[in-house]
C-alpha positions, 0 to 999 in steps of 0.5 A, a space after each residue: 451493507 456497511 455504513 461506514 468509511 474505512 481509511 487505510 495506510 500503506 507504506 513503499 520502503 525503497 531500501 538498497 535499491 529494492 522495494 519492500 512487499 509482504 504476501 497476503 494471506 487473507 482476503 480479496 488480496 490472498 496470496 498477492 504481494 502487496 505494499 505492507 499496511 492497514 487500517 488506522 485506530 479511532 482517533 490514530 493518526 495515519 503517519 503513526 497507523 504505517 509507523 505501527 502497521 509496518 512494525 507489526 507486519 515487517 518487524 521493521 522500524 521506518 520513519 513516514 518521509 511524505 505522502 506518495 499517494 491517496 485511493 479513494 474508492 466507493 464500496 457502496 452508497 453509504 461506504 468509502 475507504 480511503 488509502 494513503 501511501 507513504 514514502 518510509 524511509 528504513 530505520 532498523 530491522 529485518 524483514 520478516 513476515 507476521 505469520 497472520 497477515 502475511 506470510 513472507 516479507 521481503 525486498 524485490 528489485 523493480 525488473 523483478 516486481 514487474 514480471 510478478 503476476 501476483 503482485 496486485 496493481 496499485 503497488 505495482 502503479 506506486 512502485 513503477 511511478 515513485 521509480 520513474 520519479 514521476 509522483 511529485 502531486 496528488 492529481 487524480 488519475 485517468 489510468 487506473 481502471 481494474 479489471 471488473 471494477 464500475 471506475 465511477 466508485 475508484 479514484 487514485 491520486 498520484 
């Protein structure tokens, strides 16, 4: 069992009107289209974690804009990991994937994102409240519930 706390960073790159994803290829989130991100470094701050994270899964240069959001979940009695999500805004680059973490990257409009079945939830949730213009705080939310999951040891502001 970990005893530690995790604390992760993603990143939502609206660009010519479409939405930056990359696909797994490892993990609980293998072969799904996910926000492209990860973990911070001891003693990193998280606006330079998605800074650096982007840049080596996109070979994108973003800038950190804002906070979107924060998921805070329970994994254990002694471990937690915490997710933040920032707004980036395109600098240079093309997207290309990193051929270890992911192995495409690429820019989706929204009709196409939400008739994906292997895009995972919360970048879905992220993608669809950014777009209706509806995240403006970081409240609690009562709507995020995944599948097989005790919602006792989840939480996601928005």
């Amino acid at each position: 069992m970990d005893n530690h706390n995790f604390i992760g960073v993603g990143g939502l790159l609206y660009h010519h009107n479409q939405y930056l994803l990359v696909k797994h290829t490892y993990g609980e989130y293998k072969g799904q289209w996910i926000l492209p991100g990860g973990h911070v470094n001891p003693g990193e701050h998280i606006d330079d974690a998605i800074v650096r994270e982007f840049k080596e899964e996109t070979a994108l240069d973003v800038h950190p804009r804002s906070v979107l959001a924060l998921r805070s979940r329970k994994r254990s009695d002694t471990s937690l990991d915490c997710y933040i999500i920032f707004l980036l805004e395109y600098l240079d680059g093309q997207p290309a994937s990193d051929n270890l973490e992911n192995d495409a990257a690429r820019f989706f409009c929204l009709e196409e994102i939400n008739s994906m079945d292997n895009i995972i939830e919360l970048s879905k949730i992220i993608i669809n409240e950014f777009h209706a213009a509806t995240l403006k705080v970081l409240e609690k939310s009562t709507t995020y519930s995944p599948q097989g999951m005790d919602p006792e040891t989840l939480r996601l502001y928005l």
